[in-house]
Structure formats: structure tokens, C-alpha cells
N, C-alpha and C positions, 0 to 999 in steps of 0.2 A: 295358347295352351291354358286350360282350366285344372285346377286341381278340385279332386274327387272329394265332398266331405265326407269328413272320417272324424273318430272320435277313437280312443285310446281305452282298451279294455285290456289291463295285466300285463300293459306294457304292447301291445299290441294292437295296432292302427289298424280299425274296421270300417269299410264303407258303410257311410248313413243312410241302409237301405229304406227308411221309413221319407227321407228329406224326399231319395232320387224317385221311388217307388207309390206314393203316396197319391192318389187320384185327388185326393183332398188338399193337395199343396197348391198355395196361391202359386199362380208364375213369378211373379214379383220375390219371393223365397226362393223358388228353384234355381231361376238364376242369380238371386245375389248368393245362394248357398255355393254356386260352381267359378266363382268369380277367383280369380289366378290371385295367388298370393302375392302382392304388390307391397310395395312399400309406398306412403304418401308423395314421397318423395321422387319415387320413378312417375306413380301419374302426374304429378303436377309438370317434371319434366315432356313425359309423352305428352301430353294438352300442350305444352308451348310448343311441340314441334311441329304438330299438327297444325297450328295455328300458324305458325311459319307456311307450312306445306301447301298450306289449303287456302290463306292470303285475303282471307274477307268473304264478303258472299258473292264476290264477280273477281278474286280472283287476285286482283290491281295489288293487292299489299303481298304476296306472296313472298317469303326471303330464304329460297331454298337450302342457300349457302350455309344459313342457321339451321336450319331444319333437318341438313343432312349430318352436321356436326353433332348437333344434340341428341340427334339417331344412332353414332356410332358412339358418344359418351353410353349409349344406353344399351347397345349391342355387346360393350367391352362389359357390363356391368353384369347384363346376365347372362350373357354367353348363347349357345345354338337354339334357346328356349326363346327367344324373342323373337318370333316367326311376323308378326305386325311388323316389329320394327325393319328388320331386316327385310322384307318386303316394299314399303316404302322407300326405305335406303336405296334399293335396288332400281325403281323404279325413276327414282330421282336421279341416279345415275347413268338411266339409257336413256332418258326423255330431255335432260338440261343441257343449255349451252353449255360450249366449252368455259364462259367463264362458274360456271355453277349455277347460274340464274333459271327461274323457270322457262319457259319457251314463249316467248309473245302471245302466242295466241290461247295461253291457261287460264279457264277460266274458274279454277278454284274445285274442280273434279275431273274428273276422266272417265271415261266410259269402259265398262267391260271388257276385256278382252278374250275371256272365253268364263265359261261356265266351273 
């Protein structure tokens, strides 16, 4: 989820149609202007869980069991808006052994499953 920029005229929260509309806007601006209101604190969390999730660059360090915990730390915090997390979460729940662990053969991504 991205929130829209907006800026505050009379009490009244207006989209920044010059940021969204603008032919002249670097990308580098548009997207960091649409970037979801996070706290430093939630990314630093989502990066360690990712980094649980995803286990290195082959995979071998992967510790889902963390990754899934820190996922639903992060689910309880923002609620049905955490569509990333709760997709990973998910993920990691039909794909892992029954102790929690990744599956042997993960090799730190997964291939699309549809478009």
C-alpha cells in the first residue's frame, strides 16, 4: 500500500497533483514521494525478516521460523494494510516443513506463480 502525497490546505488534505502529474518529475521523487508511511522501526524489522526469508544468496542461512515470527510481530502492528507481509507470511506457511524450517531444496527465491 502507498500513500498518496498530499499536503494540508485549511485543514484539508489535497493530493500533490504537481509531485503525481508532473512530466518533469525525476522517478527517483515520484517514487520516493508514494513510499507508505513506515516507521524506521517497521523497516528495519521487515529487512531482518526478509533476511531470515530469503537466507543469503543460495538460500543455506534461511530461518524461516524467525522470519515468520517477525512477520506476524509486524502483521499485529499494522493490521489488514500489511499486504507484503502478510503475503510472505502466507507463503511461508504452505511451502515449510512441518517443523517451520524452509524446504531443502530453497534456494533463497521462488519463482512466480502466476502473473
Amino acid at each position: 500500500t502507498y500513500d498518496v502525497p498530499a499536503t494540508t490546505v485549511d485543514g484539508i488534505s489535497v493530493i500533490d497533483d504537481h509531485i503525481i502529474s508532473s512530466p518533469d518529475t525525476p522517478c527517483s521523487l515520484f517514487f520516493s514521494s508514494l513510499q507508505p508511511a513506515l516507521s524506521d522501526r517497521f523497516r528495519q524489522q521487515f529487512s531482518s525478516a526478509m533476511e531470515h526469508y530469503l537466507g543469503g544468496h543460495d538460500g543455506s542461512h534461511a530461518n524461516w521460523q524467525r522470519a515468520s515470527a517477525i512477520l506476524s510481530s509486524l502483521c499485529n502492528q499494522s493490521g489488514p494494510r500489511d499486504g507484503p507481509s502478510q503475503a510472505i507470511r502466507s507463503y511461508i506457511k504452505r511451502r515449510a516443513r512441518p517443523d517451520g524450517s524452509a524446504p531443502p531444496n530453497w534456494k533463497g527465491y521462488r519463482a512466480l506463480e502466476n502473473k
